[in-house]
MDTraj code that builds the backbone (N, CA, C; nanometers):
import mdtraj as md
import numpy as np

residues = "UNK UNK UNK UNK UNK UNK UNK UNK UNK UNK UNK UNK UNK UNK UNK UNK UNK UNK UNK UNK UNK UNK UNK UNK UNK UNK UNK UNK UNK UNK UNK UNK UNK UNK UNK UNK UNK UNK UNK UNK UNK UNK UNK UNK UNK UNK UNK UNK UNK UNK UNK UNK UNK UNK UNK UNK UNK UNK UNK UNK UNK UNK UNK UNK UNK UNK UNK UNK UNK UNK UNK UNK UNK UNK UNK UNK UNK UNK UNK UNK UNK UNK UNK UNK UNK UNK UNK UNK UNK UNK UNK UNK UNK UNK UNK UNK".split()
xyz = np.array([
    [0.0828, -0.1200, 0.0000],
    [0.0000, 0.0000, 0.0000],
    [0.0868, 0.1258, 0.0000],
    [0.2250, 0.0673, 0.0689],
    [0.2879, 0.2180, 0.0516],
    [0.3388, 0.2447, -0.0683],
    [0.3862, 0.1284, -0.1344],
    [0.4178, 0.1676, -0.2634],
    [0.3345, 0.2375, -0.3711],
    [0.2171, 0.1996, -0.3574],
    [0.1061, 0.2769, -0.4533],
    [0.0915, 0.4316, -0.3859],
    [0.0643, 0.4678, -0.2270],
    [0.0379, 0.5833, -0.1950],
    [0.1972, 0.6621, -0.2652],
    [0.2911, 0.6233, -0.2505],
    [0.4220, 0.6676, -0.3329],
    [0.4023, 0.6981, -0.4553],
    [0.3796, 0.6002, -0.5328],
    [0.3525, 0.6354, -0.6696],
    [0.2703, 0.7255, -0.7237],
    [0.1417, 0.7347, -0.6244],
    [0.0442, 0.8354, -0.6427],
    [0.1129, 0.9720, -0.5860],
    [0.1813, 1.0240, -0.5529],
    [0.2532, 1.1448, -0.5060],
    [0.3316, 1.1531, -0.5464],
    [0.4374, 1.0469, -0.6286],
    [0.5131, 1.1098, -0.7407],
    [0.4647, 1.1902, -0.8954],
    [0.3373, 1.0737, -0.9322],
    [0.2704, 1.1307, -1.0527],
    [0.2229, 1.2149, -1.0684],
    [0.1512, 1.2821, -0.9560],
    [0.0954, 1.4473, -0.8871],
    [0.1845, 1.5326, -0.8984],
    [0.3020, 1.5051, -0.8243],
    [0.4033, 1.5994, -0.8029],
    [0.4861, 1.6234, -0.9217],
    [0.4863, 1.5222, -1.0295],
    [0.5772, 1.5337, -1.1418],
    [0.4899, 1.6243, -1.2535],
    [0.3766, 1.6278, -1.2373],
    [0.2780, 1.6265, -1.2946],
    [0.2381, 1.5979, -1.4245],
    [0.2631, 1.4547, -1.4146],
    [0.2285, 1.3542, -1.5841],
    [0.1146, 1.3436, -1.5609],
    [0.0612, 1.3102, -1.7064],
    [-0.0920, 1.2654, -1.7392],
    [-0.0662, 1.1437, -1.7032],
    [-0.1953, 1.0570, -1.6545],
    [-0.2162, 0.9585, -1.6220],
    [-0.3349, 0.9194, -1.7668],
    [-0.3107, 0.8322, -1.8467],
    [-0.4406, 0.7849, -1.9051],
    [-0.5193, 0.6812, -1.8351],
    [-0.6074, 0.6433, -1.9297],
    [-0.7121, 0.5326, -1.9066],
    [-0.6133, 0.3972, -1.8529],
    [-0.5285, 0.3635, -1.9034],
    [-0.4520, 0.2612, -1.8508],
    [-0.4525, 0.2358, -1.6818],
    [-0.4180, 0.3390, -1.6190],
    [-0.4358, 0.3693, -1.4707],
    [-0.5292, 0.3328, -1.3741],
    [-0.6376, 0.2915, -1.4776],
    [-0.7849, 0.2908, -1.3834],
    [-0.7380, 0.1161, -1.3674],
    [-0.6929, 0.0373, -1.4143],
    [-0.6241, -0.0922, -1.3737],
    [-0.5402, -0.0615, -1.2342],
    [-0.4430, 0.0090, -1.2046],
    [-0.4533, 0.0533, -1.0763],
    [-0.4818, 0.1235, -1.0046],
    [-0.5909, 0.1493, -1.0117],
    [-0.7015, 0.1955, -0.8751],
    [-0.6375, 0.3351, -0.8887],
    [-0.6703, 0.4601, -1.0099],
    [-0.6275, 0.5909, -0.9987],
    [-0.6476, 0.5991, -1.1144],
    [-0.7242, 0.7541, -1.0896],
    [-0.8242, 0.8000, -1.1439],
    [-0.7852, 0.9559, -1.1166],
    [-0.7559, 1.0443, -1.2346],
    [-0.7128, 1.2044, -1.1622],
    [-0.7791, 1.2609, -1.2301],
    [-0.8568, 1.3665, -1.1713],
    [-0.9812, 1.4599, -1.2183],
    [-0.8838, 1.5631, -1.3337],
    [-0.9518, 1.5961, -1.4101],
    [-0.8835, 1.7129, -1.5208],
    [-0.8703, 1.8443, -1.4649],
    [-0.7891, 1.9255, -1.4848],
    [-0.8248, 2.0437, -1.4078],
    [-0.8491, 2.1559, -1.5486],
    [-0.9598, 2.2340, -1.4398],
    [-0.9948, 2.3021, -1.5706],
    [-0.9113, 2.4703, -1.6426],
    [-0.9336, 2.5135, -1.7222],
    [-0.8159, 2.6011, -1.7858],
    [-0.8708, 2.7026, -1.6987],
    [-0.7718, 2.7760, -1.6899],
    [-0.7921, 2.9526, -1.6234],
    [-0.8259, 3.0110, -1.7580],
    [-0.9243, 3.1366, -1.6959],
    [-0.9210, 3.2754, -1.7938],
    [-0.9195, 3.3784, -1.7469],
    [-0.7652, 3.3869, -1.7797],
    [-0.7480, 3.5549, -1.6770],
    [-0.7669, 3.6296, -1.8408],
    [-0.8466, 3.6130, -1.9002],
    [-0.8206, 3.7124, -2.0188],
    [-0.8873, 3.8639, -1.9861],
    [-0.7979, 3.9429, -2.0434],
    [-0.8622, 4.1041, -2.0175],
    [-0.8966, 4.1871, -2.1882],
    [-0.9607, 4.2443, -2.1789],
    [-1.0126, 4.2645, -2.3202],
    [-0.8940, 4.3734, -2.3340],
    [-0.8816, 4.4171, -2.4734],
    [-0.8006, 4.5488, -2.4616],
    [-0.8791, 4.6448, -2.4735],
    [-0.8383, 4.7795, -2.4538],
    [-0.9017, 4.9073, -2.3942],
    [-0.8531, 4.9960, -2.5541],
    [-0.9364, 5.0664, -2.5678],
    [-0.9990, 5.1323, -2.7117],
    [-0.8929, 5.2688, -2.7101],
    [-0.7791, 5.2674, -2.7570],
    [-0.6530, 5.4111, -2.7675],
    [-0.8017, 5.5243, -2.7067],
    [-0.7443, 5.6148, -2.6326],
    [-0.8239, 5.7509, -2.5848],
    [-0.8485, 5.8125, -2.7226],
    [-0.7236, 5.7844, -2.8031],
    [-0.7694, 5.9115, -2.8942],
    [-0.8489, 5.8676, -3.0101],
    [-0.8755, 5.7753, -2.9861],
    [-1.0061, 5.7017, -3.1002],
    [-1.1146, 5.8031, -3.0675],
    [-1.1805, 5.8321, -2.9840],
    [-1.2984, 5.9531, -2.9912],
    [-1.2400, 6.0501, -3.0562],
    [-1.1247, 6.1363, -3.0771],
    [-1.1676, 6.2441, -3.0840],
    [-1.0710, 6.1703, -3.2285],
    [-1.0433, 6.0285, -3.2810],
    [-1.0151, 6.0219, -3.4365],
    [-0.8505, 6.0914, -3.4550],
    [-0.7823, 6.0935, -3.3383],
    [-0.6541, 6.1855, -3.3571],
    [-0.5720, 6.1131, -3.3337],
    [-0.5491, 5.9268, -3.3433],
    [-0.4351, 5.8513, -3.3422],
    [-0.3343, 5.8624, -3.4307],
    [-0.2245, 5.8463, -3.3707],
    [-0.0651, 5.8158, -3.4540],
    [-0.1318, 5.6978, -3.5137],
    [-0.0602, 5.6747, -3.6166],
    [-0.0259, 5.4943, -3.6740],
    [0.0410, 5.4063, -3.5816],
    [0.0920, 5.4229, -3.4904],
    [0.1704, 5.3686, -3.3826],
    [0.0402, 5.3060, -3.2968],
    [0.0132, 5.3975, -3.2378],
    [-0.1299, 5.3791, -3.1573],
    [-0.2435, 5.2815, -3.1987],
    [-0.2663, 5.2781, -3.3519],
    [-0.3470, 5.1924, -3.4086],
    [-0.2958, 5.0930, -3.4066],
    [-0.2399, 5.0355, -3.4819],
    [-0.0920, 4.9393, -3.4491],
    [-0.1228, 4.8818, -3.3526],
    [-0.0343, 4.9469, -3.2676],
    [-0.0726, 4.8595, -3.0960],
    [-0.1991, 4.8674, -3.0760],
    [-0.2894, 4.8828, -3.0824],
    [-0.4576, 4.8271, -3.0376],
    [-0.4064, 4.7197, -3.1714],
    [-0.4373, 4.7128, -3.2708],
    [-0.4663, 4.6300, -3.3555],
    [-0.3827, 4.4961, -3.3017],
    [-0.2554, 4.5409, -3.2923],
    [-0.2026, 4.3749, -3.2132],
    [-0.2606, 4.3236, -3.0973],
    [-0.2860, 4.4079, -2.9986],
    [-0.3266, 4.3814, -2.9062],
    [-0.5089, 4.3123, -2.9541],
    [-0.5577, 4.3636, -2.9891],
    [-0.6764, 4.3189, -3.0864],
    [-0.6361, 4.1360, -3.1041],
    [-0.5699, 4.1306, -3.2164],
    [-0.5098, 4.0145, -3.2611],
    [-0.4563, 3.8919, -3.1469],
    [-0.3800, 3.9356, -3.0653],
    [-0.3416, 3.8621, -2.9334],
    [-0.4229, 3.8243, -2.8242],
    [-0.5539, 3.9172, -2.8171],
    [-0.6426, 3.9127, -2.7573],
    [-0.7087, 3.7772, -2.8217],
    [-0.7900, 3.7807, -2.9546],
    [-0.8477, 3.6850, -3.0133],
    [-0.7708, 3.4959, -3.0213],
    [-0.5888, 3.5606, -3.0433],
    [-0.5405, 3.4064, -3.0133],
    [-0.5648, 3.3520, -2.9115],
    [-0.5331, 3.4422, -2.7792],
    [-0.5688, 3.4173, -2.6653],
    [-0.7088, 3.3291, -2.6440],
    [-0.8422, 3.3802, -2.7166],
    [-0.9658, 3.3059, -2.6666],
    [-0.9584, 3.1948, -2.7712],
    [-0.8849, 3.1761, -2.8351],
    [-0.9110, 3.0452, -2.9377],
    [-0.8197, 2.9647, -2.8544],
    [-0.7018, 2.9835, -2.8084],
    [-0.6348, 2.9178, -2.7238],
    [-0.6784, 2.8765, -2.6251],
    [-0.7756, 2.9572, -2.5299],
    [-0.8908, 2.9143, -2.4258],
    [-0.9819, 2.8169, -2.4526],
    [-0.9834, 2.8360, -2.5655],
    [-1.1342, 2.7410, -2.6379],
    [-1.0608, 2.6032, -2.6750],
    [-0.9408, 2.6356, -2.6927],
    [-0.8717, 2.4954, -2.7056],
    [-0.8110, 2.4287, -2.6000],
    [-0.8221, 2.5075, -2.5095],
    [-0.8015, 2.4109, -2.3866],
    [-0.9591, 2.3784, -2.2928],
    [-1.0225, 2.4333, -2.3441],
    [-1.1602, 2.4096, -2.2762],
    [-1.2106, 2.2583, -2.3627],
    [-1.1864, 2.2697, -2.4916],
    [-1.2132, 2.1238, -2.5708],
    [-1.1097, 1.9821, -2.5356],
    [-1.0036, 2.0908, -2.4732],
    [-0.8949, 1.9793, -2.4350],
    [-0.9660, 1.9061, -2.2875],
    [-1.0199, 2.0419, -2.2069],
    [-1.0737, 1.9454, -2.0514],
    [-1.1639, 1.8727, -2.0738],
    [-1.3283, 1.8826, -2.1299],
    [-1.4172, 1.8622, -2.2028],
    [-1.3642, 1.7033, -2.2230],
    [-1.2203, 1.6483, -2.3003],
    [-1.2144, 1.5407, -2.3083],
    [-1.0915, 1.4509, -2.1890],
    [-1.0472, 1.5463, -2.1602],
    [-1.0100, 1.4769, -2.0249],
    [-1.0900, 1.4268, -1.9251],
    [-1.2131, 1.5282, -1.9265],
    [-1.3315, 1.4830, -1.8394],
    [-1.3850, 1.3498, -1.8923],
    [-1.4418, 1.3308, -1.9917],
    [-1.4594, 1.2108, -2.0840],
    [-1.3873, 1.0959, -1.9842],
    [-1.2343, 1.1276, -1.9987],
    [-1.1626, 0.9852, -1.9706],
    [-1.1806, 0.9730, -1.8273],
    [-1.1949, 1.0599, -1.7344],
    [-1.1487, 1.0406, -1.6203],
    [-1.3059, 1.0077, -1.5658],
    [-1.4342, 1.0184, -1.6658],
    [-1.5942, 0.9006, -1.6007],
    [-1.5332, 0.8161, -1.6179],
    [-1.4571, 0.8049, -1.7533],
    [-1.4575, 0.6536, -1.8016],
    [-1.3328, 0.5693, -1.7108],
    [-1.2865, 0.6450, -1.6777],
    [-1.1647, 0.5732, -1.5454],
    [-1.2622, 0.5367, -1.4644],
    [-1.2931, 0.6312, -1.3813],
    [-1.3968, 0.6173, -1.2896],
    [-1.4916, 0.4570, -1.2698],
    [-1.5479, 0.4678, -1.3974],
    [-1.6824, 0.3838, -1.4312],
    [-1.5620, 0.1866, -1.4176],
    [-1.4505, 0.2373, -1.4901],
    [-1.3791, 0.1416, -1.4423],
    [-1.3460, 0.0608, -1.3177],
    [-1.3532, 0.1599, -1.2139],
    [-1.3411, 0.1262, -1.0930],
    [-1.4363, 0.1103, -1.0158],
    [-1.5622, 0.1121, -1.0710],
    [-1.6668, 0.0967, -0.9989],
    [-1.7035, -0.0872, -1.0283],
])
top = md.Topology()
chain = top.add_chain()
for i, resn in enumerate(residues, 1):
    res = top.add_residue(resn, chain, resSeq=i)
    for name in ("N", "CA", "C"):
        top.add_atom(name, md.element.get_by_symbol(name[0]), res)
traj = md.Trajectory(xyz[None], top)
């Protein structure tokens, strides 16, 4: 028993994926789900009064752009938990 409580606190601590294989020994690790610290970007001041440098546009526009990779990147780790969750009923259902 100590050897398994060992093993289970190395694989945590190393932090490898465990697949479906695992549920053969009795472990089963919940997915964890993605953070979204995303912050929108904020509109140059001088967009009202229409009096931006090209510089200024620029940087909103990247920031624009980085913003959007950012939520596709979110969305791809949200499809990534979505199927981690998947495996880890199906671990589960194994051990029942």
């Amino acid at each position: 028993m100590k050897a398994r409580a060992l093993t289970v606190v190395l694989v945590v601590t190393a932090g490898l994926s465990v697949g479906p294989a695992s549920a053969m020994q009795g472990i089963c690790f919940p997915p964890r789900a993605p953070s979204a610290l995303l912050t929108k970007p904020h509109r140059p001041f001088c967009a009202a009064s229409r009096s931006c440098s090209s510089w200024e546009v620029d940087s909103y526009r990247l920031a624009v752009e980085n913003h959007f990779r950012n939520l596709r990147d979110y969305a791809t780790e949200v499809d990534r938990f979505y199927s981690r969750a998947a495996d880890y009923i199906e671990c589960m259902a194994r051990l029942d």
